[in-house]
Residue frames as qw, qx, qy, qz and C-alpha x, y, z in Angstrom:
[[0.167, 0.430, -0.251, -0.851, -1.17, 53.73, -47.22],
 [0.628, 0.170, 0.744, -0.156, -3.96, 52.80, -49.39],
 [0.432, 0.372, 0.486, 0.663, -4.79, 53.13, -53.18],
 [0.021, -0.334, 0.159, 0.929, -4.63, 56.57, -54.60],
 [0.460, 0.558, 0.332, -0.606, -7.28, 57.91, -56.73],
 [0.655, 0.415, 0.544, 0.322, -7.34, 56.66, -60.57],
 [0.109, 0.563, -0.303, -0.761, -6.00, 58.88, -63.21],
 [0.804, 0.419, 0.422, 0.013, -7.01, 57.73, -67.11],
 [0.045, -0.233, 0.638, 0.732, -5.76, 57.58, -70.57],
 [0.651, 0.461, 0.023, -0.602, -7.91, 57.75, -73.46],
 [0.395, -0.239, 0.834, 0.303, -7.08, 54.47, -75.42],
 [0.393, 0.319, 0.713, 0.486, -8.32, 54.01, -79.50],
 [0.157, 0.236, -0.129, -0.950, -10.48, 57.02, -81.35],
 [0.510, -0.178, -0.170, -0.824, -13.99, 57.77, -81.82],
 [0.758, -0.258, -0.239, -0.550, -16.10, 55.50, -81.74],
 [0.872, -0.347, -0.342, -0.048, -13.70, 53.28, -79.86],
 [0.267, 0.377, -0.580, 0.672, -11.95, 55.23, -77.88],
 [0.697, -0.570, -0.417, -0.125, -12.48, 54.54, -73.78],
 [0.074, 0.805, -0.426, 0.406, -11.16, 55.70, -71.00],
 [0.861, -0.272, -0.403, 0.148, -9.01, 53.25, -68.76],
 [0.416, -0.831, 0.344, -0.131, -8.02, 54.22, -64.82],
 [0.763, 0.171, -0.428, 0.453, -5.01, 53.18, -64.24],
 [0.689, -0.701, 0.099, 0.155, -2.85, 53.51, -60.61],
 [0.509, 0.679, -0.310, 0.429, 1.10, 54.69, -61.23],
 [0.311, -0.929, 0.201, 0.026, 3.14, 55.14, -58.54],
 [0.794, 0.268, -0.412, 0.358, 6.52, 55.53, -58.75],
 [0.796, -0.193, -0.393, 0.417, 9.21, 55.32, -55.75],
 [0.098, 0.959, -0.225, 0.140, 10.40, 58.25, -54.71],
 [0.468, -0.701, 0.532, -0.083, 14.54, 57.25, -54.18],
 [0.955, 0.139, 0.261, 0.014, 14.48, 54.15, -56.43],
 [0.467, -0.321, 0.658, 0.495, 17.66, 53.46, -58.36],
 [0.407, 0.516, -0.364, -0.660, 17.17, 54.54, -62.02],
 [0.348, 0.297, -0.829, -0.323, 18.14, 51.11, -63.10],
 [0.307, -0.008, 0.841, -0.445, 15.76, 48.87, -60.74],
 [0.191, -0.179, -0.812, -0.522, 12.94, 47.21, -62.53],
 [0.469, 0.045, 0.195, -0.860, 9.74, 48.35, -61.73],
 [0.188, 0.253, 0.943, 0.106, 6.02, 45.71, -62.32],
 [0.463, -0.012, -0.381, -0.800, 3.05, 45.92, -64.15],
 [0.426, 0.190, 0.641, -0.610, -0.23, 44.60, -62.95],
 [0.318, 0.124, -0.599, -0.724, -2.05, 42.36, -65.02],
 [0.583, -0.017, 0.445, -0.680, -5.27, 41.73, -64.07],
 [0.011, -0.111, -0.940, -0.321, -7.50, 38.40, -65.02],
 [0.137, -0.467, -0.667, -0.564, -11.18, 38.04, -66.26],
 [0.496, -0.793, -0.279, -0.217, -13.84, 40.34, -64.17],
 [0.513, -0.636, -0.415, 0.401, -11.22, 41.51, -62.09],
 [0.099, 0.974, 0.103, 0.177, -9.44, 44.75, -60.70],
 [0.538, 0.434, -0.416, 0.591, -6.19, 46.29, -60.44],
 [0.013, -0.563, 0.604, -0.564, -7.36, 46.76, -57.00],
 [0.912, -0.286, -0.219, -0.195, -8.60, 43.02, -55.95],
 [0.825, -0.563, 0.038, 0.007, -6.50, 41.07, -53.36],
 [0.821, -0.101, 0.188, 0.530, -2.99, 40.27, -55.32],
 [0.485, 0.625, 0.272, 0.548, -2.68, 43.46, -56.73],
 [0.002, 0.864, -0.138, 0.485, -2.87, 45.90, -54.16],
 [0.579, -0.774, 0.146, 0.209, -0.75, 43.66, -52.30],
 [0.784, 0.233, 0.235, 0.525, 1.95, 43.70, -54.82],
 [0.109, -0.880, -0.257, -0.385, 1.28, 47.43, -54.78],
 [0.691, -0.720, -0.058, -0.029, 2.21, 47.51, -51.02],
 [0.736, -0.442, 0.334, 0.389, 5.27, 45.81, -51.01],
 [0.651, 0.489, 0.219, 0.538, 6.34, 47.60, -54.27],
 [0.233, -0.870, -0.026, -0.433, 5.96, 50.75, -52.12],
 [0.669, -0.714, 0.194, 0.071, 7.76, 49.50, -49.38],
 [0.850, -0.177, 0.348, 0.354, 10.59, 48.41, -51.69],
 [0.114, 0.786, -0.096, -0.600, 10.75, 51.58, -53.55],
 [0.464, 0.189, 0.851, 0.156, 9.63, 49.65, -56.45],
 [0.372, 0.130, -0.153, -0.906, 8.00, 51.43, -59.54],
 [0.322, 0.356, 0.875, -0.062, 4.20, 49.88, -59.76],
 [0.409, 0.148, -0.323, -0.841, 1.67, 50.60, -62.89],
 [0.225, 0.262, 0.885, -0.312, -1.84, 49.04, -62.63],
 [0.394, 0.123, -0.182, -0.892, -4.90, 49.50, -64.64],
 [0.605, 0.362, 0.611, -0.360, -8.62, 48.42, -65.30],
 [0.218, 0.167, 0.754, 0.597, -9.17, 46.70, -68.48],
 [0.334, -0.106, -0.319, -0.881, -12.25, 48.42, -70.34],
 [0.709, -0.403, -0.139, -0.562, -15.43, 47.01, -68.42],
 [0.729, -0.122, -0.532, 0.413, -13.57, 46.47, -65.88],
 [0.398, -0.539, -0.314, 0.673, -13.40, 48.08, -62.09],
 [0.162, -0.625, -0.111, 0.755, -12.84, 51.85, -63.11],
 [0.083, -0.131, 0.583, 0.797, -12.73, 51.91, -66.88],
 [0.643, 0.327, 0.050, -0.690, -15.47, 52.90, -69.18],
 [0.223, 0.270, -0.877, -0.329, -17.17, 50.19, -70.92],
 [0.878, -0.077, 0.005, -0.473, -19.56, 46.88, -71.00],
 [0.468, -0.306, 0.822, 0.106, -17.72, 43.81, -70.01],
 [0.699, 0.297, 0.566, -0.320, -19.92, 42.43, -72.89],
 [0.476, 0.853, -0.211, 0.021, -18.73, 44.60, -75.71],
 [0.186, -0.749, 0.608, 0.186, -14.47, 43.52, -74.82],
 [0.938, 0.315, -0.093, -0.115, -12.37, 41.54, -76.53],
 [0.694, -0.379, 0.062, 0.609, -8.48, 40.52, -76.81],
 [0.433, 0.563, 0.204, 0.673, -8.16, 42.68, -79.57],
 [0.209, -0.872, -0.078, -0.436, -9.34, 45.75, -77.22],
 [0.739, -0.661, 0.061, 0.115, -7.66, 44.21, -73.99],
 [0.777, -0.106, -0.016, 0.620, -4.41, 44.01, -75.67],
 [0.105, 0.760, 0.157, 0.622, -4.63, 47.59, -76.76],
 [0.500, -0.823, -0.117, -0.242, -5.12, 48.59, -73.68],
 [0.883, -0.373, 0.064, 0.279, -2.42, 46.58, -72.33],
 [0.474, 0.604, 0.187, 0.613, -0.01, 48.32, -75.03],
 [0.011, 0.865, 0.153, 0.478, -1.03, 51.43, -74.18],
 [0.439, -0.873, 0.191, -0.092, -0.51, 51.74, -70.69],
 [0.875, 0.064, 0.160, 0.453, 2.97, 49.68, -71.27],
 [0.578, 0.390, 0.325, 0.639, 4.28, 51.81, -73.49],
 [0.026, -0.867, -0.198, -0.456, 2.77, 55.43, -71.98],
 [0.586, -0.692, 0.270, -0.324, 3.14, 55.01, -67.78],
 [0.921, -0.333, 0.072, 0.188, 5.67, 52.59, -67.52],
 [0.381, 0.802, -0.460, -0.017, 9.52, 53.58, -68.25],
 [0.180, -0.578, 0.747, -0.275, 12.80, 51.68, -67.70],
 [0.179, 0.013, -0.983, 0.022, 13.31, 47.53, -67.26],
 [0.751, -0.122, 0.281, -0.585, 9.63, 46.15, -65.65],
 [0.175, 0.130, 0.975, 0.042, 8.70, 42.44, -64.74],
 [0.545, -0.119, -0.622, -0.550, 5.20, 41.46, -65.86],
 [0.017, 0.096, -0.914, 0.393, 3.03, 40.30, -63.65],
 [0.542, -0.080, -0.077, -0.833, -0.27, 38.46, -64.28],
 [0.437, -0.063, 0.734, -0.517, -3.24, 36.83, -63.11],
 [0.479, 0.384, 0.790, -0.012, -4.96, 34.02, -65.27],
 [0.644, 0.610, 0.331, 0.322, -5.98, 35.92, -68.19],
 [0.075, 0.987, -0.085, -0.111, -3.41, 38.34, -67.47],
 [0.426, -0.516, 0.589, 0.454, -0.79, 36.37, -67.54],
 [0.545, 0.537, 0.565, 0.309, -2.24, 35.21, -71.37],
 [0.251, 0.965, 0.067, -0.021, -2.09, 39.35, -71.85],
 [0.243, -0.868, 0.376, 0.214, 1.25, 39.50, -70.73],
 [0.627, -0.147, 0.644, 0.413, 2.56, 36.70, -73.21],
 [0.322, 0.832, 0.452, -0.022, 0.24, 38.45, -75.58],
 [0.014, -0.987, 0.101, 0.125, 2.21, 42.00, -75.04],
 [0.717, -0.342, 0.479, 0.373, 5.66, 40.25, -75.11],
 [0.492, 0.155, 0.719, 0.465, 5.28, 38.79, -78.28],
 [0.455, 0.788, 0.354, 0.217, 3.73, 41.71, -80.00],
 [0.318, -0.848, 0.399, 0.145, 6.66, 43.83, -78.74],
 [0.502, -0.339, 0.626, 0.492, 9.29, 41.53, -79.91],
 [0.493, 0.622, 0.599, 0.107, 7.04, 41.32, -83.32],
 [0.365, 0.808, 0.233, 0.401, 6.98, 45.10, -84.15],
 [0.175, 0.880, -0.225, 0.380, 9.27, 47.01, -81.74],
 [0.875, -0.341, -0.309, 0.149, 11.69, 44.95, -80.15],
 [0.301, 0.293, -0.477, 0.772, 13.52, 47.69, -78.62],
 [0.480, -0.454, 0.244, -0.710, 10.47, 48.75, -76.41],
 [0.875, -0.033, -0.483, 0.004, 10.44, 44.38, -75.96],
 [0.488, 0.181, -0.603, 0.605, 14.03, 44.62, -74.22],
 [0.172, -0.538, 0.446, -0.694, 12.60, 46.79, -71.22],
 [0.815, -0.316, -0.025, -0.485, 10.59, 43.78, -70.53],
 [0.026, -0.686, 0.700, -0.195, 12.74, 41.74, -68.12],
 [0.022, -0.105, -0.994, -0.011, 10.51, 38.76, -67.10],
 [0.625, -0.232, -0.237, -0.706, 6.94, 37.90, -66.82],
 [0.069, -0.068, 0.828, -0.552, 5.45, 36.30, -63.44],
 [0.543, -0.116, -0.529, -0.642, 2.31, 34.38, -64.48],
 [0.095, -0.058, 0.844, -0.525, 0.04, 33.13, -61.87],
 [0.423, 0.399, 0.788, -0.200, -2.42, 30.32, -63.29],
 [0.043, -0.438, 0.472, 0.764, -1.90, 31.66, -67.12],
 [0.683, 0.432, 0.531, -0.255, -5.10, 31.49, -69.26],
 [0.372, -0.245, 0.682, 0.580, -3.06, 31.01, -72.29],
 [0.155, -0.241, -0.835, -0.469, -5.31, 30.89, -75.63],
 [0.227, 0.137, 0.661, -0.702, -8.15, 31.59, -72.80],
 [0.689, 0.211, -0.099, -0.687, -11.08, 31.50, -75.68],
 [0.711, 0.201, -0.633, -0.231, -10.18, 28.39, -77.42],
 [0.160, 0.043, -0.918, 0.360, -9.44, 26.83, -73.71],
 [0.458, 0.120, 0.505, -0.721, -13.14, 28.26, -72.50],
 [0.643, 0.186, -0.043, -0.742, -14.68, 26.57, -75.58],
 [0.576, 0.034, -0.806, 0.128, -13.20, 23.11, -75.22],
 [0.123, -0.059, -0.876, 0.462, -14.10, 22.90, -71.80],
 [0.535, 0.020, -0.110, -0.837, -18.19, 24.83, -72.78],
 [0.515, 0.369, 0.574, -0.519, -21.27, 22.50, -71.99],
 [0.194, 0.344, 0.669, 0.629, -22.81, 21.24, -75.67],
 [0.016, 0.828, 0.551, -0.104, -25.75, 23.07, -74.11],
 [0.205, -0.744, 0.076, 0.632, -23.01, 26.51, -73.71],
 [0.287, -0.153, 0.471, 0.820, -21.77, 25.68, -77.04],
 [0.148, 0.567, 0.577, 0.569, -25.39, 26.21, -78.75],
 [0.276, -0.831, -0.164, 0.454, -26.11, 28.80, -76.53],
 [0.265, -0.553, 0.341, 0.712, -22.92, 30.95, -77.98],
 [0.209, 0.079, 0.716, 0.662, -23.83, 29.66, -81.98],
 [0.084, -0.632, -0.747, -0.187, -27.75, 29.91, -81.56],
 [0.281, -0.855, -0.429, 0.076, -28.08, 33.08, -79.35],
 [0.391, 0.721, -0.263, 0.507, -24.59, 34.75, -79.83],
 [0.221, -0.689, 0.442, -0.530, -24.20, 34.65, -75.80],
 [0.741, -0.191, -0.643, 0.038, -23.63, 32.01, -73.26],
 [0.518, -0.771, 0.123, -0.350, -24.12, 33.00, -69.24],
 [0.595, 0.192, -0.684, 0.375, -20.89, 31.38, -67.63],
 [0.670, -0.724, -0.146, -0.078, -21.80, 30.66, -63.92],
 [0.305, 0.549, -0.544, 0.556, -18.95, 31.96, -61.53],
 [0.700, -0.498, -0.467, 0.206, -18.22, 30.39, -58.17],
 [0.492, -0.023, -0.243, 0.836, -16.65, 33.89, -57.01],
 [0.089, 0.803, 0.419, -0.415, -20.07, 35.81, -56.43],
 [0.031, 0.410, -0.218, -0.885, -18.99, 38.07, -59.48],
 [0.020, -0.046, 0.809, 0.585, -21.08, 36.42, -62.42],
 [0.807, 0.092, 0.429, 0.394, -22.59, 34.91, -64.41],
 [0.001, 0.552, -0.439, -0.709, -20.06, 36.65, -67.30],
 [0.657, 0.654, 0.088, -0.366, -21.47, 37.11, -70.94],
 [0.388, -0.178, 0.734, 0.529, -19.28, 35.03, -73.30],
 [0.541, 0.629, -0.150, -0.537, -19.91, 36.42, -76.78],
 [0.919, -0.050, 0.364, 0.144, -19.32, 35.02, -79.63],
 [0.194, 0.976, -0.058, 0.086, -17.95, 37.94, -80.74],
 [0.495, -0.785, 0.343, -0.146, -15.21, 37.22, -78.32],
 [0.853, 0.064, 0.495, 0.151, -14.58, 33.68, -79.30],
 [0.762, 0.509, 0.343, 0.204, -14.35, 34.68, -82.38],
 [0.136, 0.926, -0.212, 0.281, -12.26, 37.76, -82.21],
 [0.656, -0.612, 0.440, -0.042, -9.77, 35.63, -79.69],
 [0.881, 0.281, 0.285, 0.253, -9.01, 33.03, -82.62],
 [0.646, 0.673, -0.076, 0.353, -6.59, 35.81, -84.03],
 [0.003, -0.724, 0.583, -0.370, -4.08, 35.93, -80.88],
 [0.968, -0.247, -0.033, 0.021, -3.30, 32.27, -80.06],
 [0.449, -0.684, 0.566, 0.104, 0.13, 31.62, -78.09],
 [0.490, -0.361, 0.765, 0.211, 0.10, 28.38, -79.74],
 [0.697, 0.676, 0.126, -0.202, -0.76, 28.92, -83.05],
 [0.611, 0.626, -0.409, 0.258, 3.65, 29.50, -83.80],
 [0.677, -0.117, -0.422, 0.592, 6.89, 28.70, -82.11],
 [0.266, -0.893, -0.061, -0.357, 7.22, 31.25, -79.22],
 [0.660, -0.051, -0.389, 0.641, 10.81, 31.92, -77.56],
 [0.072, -0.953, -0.288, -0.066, 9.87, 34.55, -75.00],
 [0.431, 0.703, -0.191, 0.532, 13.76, 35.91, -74.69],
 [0.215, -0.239, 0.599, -0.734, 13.49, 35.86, -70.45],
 [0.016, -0.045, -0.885, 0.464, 12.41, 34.48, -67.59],
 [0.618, -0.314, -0.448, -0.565, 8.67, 33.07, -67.56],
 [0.035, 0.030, -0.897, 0.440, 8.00, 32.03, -63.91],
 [0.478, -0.280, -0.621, -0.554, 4.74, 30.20, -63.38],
 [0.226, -0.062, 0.770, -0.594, 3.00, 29.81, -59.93],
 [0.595, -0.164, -0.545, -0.567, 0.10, 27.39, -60.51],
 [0.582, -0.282, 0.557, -0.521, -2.19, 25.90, -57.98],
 [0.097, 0.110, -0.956, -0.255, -2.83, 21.87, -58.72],
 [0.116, 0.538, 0.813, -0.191, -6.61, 22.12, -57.55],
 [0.168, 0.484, -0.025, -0.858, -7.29, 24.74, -59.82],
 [0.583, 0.337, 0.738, -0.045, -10.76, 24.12, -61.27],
 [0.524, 0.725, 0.411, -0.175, -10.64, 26.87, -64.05],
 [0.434, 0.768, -0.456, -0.120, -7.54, 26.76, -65.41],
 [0.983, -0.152, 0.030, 0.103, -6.07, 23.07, -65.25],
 [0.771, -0.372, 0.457, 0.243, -3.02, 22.24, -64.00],
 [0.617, 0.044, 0.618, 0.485, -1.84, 20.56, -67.66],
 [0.320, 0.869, 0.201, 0.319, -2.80, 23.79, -69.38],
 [0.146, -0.913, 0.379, 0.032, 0.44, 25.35, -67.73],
 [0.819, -0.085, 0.512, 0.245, 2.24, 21.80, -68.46],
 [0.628, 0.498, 0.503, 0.323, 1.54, 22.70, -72.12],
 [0.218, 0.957, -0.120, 0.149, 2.60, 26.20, -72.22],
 [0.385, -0.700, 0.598, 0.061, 5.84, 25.37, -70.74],
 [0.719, 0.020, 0.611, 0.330, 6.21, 22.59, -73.49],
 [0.451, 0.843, 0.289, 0.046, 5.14, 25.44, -76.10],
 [0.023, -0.984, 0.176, -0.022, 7.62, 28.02, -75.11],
 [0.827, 0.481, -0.107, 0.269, 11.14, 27.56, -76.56],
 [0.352, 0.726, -0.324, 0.495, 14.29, 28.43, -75.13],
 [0.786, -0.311, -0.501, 0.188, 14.58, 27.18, -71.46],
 [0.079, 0.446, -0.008, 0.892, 13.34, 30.12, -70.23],
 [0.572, -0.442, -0.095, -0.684, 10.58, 29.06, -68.16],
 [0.124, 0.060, -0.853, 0.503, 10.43, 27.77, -64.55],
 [0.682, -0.365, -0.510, -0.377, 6.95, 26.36, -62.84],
 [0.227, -0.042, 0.656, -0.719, 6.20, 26.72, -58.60],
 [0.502, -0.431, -0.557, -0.501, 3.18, 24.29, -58.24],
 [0.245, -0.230, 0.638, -0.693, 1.26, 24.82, -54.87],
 [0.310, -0.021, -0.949, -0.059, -0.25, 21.58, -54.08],
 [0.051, 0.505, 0.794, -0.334, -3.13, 22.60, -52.05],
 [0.008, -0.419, 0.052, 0.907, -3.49, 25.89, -54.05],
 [0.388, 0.726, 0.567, -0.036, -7.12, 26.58, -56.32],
 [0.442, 0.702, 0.200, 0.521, -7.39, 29.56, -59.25],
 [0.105, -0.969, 0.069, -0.212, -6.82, 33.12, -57.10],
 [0.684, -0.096, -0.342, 0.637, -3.98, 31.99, -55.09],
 [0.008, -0.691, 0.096, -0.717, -4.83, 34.71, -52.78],
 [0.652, -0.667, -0.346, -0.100, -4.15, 33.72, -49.77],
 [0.088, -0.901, 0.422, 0.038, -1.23, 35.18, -47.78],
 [0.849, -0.047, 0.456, 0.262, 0.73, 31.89, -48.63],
 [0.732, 0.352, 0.511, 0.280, 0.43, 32.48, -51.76],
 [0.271, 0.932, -0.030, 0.239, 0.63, 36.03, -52.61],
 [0.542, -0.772, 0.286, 0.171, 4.06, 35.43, -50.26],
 [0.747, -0.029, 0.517, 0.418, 5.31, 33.40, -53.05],
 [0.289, 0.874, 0.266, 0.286, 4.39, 35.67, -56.05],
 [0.044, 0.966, -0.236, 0.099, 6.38, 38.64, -54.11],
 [0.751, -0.341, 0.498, 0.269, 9.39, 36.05, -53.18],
 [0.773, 0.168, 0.440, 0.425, 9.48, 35.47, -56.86],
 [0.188, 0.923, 0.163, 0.294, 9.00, 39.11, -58.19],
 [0.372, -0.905, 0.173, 0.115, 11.40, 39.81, -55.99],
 [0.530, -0.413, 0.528, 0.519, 14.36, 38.17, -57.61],
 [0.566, 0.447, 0.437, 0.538, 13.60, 39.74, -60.98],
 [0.127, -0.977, 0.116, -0.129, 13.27, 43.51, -59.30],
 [0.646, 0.081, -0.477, 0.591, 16.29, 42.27, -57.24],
 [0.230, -0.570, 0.438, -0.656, 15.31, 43.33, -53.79]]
């Protein structure tokens, strides 16, 4: 069975309001009380790229509830990848959270999704930590934490005058999608949702799957969020031959191993 056609929601008003597709499905037969996952995509991708619709799959086969969506200029949603920000991505991230999901859910994101999903946590426990509690764990896989303030420490002097002098800086991608526009809009609109800006106890299970030859999120940037995050809550799977996507069927085997003991099936 493959993906189903996109439905939307309409997420902010007037002038920024946008529509974002999102993918639902729930189980038919599931146990009321089973946790259900959320799809959280990372930069340029889609809620249907390689780990997602197989998480998808085997949420289906495990009469699992799954909720997926396309950030704004992203896959299905309206938008310019050029024009986003976190401010807009968490929104988004919110939204469908809080609309199309119901009932306990794990978290589950990719590089800058898993940065959304520590993102959503913590504004949840912030301003309505009953809708917090449904969130049971979060399954991060190669967690761009901070992701601006990590892309501009690791910028070219040439990228950084680029971004100050011209407002944009072409990042080359080695994944045939790019290069992606880095604003400084972006940068600069990222500086007001840093993880590690305060103490952060996320209240549950954080389970990291990081690859150790991963060239665009390092290794010791998942060291350091696991020294950030308070409460000895968080557990770390490094795959030693494993690069950023961890899509290979290895890997996406682990991911549903580990999702699986926070659904319990």
């Amino acid at each position: 069975m493959g993906d189903k056609q996109p439905e939307f929601i309409t997420v902010g008003s007037g002038a920024d309001a946008r529509r974002i597709a999102t993918l639902v499905e729930i189980a038919p037969g599931a146990p009321v009380d089973r946790p259900g996952v959320m799809w959280l995509s990372g930069l340029k991708s889609e809620m249907t790229s390689t780990k997602a619709s197989a998480l998808a799959q085997w949420a289906r086969e495990k009469a699992v509830p799954c909720v997926r969506f396309d950030y704004s200029g992203h896959g299905q949603s309206e938008g310019a990848f050029e024009n986003g920000t976190v401010s807009a991505w968490i929104e988004e991230t919110r939204a469908v959270f809080e609309r199309l999901s119901k009932g306990p859910m794990v978290l589950v994101g990719s590089s800058m999704g898993g940065y959304m999903a520590l993102l959503l946590l913590r504004n949840l426990m912030d301003q309505t930590p009953a809708v917090a509690e449904r969130i049971k764990a979060l399954v991060l896989i190669a967690p761009a934490w901070d992701m601006t303030n990590l892309m501009w420490e690791n910028f070219s002097p040439q990228a950084r005058r680029d971004i100050e002098e011209k407002g944009v800086y072409y990042r080359p991608s080695a994944y045939g999608d790019g290069p992606y526009p880095i604003t400084k809009a972006f940068l600069d609109d990222g500086r007001q949702h840093l993880i590690g800006s305060a103490a952060f106890d996320p209240g549950r299970p954080v389970h990291i799957i990081h690859g150790l030859l991963d060239p665009d999120v390092p290794w010791e940037h998942t060291l350091d969020l696991v020294a950030h995050l308070s409460g000895d809550w968080t557990r770390v799977a490094a795959v030693p031959d494993g690069e950023h996507r961890l899509s290979r069927p290895e890997d996406i085997q682990l991911m549903l191993e580990i999702v699986g003991q926070y659904v319990g099936v």
